[in-house]
FITI-474296 format. One record per residue (C-alpha): residue in one letter; residue number from 0; x negated, y negated, z negated. Coordinates in Angstrom, 1 decimal. Layout:
BEGIN
[node "a", NUM, [X, Y, Z]]
...
***
This chain:
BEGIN
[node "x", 0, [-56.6, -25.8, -4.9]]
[node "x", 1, [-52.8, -25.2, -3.7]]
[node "x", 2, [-52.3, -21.4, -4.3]]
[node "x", 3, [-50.4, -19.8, -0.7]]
[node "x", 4, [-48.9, -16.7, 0.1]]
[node "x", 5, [-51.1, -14.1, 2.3]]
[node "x", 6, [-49.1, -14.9, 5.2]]
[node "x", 7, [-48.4, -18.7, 4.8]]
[node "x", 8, [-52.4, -19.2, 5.4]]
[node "x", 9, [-52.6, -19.0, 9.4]]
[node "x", 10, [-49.4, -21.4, 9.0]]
[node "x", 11, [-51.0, -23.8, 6.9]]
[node "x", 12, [-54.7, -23.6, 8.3]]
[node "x", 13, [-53.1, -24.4, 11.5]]
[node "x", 14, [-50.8, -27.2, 10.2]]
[node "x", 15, [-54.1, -28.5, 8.5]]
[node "x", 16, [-55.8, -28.2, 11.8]]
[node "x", 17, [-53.6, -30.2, 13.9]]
[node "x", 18, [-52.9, -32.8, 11.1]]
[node "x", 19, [-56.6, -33.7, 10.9]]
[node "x", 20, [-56.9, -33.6, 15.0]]
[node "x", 21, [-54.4, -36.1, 15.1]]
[node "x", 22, [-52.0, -34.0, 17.0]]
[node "x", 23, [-48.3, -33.2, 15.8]]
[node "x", 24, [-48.2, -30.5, 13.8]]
[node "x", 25, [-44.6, -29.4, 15.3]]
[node "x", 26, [-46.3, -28.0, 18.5]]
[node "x", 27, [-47.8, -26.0, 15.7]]
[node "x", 28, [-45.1, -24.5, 14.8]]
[node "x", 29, [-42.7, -24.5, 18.2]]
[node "x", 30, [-43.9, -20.8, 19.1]]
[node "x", 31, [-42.7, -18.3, 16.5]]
[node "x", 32, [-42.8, -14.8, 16.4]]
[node "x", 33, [-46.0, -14.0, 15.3]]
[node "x", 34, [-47.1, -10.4, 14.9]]
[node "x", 35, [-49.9, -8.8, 12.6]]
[node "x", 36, [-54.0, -10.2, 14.0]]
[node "x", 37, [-56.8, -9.6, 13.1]]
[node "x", 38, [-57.4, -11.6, 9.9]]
[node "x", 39, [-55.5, -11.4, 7.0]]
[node "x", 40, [-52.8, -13.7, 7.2]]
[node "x", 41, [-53.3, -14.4, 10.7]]
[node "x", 42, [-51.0, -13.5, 13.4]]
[node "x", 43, [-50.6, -13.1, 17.3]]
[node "x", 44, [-48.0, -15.0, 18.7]]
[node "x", 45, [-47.9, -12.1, 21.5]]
[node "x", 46, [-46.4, -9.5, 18.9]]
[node "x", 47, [-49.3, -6.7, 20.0]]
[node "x", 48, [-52.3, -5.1, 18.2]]
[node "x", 49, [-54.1, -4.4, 21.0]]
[node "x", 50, [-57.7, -6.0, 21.3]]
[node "x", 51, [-56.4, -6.6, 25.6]]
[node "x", 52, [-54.1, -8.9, 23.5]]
[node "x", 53, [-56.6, -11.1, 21.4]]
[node "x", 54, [-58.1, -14.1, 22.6]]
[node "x", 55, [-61.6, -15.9, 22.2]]
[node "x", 56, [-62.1, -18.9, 23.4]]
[node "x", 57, [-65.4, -20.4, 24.7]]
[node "x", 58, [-66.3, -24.6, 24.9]]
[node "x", 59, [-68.8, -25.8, 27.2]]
[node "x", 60, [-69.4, -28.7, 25.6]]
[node "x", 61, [-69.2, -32.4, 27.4]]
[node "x", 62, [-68.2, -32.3, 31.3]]
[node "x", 63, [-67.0, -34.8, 33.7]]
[node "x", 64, [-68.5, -38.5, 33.0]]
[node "x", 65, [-69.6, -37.4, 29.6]]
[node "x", 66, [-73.0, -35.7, 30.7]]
[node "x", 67, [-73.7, -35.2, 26.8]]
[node "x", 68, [-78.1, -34.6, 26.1]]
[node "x", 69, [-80.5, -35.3, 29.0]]
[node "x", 70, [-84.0, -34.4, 29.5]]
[node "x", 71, [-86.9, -35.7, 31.1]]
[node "x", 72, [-86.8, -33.5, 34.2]]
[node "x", 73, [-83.0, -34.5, 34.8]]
[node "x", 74, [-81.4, -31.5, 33.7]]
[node "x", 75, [-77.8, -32.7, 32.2]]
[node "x", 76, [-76.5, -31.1, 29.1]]
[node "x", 77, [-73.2, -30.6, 30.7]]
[node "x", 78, [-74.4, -28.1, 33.4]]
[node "x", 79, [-76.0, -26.2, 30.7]]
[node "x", 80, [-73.2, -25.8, 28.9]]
[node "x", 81, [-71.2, -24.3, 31.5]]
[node "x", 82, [-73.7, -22.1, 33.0]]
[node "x", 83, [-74.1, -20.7, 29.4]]
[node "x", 84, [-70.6, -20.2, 28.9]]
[node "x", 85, [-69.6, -18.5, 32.2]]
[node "x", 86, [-72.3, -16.3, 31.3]]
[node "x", 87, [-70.8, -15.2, 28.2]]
[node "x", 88, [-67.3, -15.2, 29.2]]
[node "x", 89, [-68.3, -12.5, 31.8]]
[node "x", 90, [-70.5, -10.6, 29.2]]
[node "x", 91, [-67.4, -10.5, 27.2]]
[node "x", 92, [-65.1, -9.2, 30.0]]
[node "x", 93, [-67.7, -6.8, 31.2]]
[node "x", 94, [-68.1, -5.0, 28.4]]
[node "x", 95, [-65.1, -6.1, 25.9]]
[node "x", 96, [-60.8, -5.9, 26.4]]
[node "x", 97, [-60.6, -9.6, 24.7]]
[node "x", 98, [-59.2, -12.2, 26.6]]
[node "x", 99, [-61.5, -14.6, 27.1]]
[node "x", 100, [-60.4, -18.9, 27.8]]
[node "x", 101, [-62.9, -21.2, 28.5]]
[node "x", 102, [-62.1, -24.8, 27.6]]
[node "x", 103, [-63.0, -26.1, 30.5]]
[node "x", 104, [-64.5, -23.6, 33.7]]
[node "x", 105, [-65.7, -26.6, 36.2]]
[node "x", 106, [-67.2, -30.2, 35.4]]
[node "x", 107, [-64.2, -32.0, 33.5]]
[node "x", 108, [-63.6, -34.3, 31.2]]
[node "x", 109, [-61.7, -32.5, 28.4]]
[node "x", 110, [-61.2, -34.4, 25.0]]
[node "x", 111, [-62.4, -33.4, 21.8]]
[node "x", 112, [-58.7, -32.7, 20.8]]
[node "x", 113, [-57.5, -30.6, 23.7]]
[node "x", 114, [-60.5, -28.5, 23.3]]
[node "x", 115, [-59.1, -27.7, 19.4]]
[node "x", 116, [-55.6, -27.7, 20.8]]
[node "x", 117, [-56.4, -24.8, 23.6]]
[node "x", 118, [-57.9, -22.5, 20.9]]
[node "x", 119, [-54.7, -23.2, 18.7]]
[node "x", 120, [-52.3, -22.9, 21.4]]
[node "x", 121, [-53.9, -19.5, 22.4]]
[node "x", 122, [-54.2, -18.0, 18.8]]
[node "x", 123, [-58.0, -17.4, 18.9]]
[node "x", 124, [-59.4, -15.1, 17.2]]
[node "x", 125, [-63.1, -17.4, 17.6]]
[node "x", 126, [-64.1, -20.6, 18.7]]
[node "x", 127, [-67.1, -21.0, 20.2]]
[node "x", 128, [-68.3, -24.3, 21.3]]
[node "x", 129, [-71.9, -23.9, 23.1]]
[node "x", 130, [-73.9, -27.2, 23.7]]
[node "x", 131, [-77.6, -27.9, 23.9]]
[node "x", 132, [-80.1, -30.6, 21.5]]
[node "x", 133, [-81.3, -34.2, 22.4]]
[node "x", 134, [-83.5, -35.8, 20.2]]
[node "x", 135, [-85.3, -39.3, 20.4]]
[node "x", 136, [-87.9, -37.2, 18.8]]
[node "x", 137, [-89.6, -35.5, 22.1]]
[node "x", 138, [-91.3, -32.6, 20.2]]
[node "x", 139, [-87.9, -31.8, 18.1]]
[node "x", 140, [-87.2, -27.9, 19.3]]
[node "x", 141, [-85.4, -24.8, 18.1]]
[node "x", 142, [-82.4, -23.6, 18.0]]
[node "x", 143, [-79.6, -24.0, 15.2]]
[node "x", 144, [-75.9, -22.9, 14.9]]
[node "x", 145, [-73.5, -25.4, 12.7]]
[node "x", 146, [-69.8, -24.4, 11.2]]
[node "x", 147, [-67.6, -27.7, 9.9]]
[node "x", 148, [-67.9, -28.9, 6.4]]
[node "x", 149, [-66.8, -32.8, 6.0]]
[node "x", 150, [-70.1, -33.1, 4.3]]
[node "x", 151, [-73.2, -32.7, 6.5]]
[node "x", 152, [-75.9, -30.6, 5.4]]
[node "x", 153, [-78.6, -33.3, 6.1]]
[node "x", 154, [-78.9, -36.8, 7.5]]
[node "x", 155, [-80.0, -35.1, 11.2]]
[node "x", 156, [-76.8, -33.0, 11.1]]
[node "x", 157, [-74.8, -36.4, 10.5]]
[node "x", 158, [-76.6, -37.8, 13.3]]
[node "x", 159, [-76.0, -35.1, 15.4]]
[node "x", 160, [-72.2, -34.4, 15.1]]
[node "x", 161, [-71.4, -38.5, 15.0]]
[node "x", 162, [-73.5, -38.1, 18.7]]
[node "x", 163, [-71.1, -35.7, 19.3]]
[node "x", 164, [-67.9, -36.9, 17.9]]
[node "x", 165, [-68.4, -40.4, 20.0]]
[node "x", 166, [-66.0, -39.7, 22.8]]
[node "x", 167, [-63.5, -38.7, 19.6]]
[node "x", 168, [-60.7, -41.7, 18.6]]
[node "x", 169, [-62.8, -42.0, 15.4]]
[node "x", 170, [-61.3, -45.2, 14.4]]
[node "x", 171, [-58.4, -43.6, 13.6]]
[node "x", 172, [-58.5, -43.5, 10.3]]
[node "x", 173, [-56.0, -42.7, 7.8]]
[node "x", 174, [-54.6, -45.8, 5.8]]
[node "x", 175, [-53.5, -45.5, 2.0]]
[node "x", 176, [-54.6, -43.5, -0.7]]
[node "x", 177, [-51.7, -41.1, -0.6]]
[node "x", 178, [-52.4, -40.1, 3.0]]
[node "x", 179, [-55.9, -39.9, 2.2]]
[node "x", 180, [-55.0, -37.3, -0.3]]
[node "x", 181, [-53.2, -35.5, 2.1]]
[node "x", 182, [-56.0, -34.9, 4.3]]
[node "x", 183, [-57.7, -34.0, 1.7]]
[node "x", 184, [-55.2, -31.2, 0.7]]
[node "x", 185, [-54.8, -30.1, 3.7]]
[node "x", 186, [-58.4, -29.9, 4.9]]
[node "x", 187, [-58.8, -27.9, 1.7]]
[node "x", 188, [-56.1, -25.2, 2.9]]
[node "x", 189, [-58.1, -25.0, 6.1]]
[node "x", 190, [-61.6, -25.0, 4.4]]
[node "x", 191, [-60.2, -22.1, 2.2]]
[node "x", 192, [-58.6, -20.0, 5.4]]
[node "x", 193, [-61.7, -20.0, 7.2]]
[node "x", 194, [-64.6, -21.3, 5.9]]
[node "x", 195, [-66.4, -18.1, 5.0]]
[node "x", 196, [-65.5, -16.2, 8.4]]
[node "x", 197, [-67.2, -19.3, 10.3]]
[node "x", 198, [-70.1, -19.3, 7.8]]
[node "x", 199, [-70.8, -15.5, 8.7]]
[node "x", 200, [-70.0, -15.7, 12.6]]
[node "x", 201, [-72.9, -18.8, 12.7]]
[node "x", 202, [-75.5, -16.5, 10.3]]
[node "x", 203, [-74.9, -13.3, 12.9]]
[node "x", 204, [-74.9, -15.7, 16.1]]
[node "x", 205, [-78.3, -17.6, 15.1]]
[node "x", 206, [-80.3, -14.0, 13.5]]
[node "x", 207, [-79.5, -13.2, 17.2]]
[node "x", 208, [-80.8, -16.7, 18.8]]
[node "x", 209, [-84.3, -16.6, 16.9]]
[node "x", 210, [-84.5, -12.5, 18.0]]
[node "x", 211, [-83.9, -12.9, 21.5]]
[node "x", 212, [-85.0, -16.7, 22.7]]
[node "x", 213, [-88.4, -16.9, 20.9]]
[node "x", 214, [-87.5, -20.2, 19.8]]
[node "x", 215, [-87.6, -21.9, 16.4]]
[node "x", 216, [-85.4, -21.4, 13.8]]
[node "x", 217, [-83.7, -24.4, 13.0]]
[node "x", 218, [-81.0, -22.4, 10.8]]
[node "x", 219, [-77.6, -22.7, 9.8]]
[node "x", 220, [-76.0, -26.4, 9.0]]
[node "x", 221, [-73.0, -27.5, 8.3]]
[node "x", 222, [-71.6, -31.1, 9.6]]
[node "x", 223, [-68.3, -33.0, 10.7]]
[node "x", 224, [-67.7, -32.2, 14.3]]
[node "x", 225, [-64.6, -33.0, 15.5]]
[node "x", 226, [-64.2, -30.4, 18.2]]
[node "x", 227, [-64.3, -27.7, 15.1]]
[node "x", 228, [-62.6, -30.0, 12.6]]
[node "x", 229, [-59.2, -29.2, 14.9]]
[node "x", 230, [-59.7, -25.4, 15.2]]
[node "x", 231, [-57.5, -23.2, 13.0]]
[node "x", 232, [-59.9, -20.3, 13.1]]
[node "x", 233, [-63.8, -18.9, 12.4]]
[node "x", 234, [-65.7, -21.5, 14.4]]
[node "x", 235, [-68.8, -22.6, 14.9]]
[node "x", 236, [-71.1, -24.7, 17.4]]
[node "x", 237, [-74.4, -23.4, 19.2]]
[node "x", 238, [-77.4, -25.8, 19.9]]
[node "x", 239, [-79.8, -23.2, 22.3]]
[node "x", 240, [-82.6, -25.3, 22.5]]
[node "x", 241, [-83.6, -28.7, 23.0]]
[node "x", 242, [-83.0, -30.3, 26.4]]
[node "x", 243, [-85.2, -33.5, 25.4]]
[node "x", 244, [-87.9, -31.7, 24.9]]
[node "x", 245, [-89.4, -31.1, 28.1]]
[node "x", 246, [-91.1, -27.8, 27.4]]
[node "x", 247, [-87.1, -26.5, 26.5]]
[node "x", 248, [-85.8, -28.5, 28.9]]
[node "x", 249, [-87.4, -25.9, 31.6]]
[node "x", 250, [-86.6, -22.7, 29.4]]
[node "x", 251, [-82.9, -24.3, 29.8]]
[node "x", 252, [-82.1, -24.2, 33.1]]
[node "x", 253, [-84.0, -21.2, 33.4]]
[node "x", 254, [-81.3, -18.3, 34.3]]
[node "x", 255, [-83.1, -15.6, 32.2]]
[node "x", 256, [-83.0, -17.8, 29.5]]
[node "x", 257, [-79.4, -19.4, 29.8]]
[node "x", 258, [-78.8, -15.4, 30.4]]
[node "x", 259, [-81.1, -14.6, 26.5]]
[node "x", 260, [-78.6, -17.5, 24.9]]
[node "x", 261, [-75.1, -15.7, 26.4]]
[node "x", 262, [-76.3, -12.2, 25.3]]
[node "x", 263, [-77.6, -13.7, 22.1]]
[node "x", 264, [-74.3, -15.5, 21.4]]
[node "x", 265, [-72.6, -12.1, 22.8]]
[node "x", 266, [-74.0, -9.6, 20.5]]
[node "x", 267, [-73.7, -12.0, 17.2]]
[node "x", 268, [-70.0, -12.2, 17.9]]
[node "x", 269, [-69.5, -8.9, 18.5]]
[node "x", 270, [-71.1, -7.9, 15.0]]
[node "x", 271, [-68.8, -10.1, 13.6]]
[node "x", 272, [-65.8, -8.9, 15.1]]
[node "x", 273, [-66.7, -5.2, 14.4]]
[node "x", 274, [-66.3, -6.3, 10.5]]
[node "x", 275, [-63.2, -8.4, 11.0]]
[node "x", 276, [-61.8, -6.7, 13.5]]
[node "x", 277, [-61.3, -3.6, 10.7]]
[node "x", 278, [-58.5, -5.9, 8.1]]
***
């Protein structure tokens, strides 16, 4: 593994980030001045230390004609999404000083890339991207909470982030050997920033989903989603419940419930932050 300097890992995380998102890494890089954040090595681009000045941001995933999962009662994954994620935004500026971005705040169509590029180009401290199951199995159910690895943890995980990473220009690939060893390098520098913060933010966020939704524990997994794959920070994805199962489907666009998943997802970042949030 490349050996970096404390403070060149938000640099190179980020570089990493954007390289594997397709994006040019110099609008990385175009905003210096970075002060000291909340991880080590990591820095805010607004030059403060106080938590008014930190941002999270929050992904409702799909919108616009991508309607993502749908169940059998016609609930859209989409709409789930957003209710879910308003709800947490405002549980987060109720209670909390963070600034809080959503990706997208009405039904849009927002590409897998933007969504990485808004966290990067507001220095999140998190990135939470909050979707809901589908399954061709009807009786599939449970919750589950994934952070990125380029290795899936299981052949359903596969399935599940290639479902996801469709809208994505996956047929980009890189061409050559060399450039395949770049990626390789680079998602290694990324892996190494923030792999273990993501890892512990999904473990707090799904303890809290199996306490408050009642649901089963589907655990933590680890697969290729692209929408994490371009985030230079702790990251992970939340699948509530199963909208293709129809029993889940009716917990989902219930309010209490959408209202149980928010203050679940609320109270598992907030554990994690109170541990990070000391270096």
């Amino acid at each position: 593994m490349m050996v970096i300097g404390r403070y060149g890992v938000r640099a190179a995380a980020l570089l990493a980030a954007v390289y594997l998102a397709g994006a040019s890494p110099a609008a990385a890089v175009s905003d210096g001045g970075r002060g000291p954040g909340l991880y080590p090595g990591v820095h805010s681009r607004r030059g403060g230390s106080s938590l008014d000045q930190r941002t999270i941001v929050i992904d409702p995933g799909h919108g616009g004609l991508d309607v993502g999962a749908k169940g059998k009662f016609g609930s859209v994954e989409k709409d789930v999404d957003l209710a879910i994620s308003l709800k947490l935004k405002a549980l987060i500026e109720q209670s909390q000083s963070y600034r809080v971005v959503l990706t997208r705040d009405k039904d849009l169509d927002v590409s897998l890339e933007n969504r990485a590029a808004i966290a990067n180009n507001n220095d999140a401290l998190v990135f939470l991207s909050i979707h809901v199951n589908g399954s061709f199995r009807k009786k599939a159910r449970g919750s589950e909470t994934f952070f990125m690895s380029l290795n899936a943890t299981d052949e359903e995980s596969r399935k599940l982030a290639y479902q996801e990473n469709r809208e994505a220009a996956l047929d980009k690939s890189i061409a050559g050997d060399e450039k395949d060893d770049i990626k390789m390098i680079l998602w290694d520098m990324a892996q190494s920033a923030y792999i273990k913060q993501s890892s512990q933010l999904a473990e707090l966020i799904q303890a809290q989903l199996n306490s408050l939704l009642g649901t089963e524990n589907r655990g933590i997994k680890q697969a290729d989603f692209v929408v994490l794959r371009g985030v230079a920070c702790p990251a992970v994805l939340v699948e509530a419940a199963f909208i293709s199962n129809p029993e889940e489907e009716q917990k989902l666009v219930d309010e209490s419930f959408q209202n149980n998943v928010a203050q679940a997802v609320y109270t598992g970042l907030m554990r994690f932050l109170s541990v990070y949030g000391k270096n």
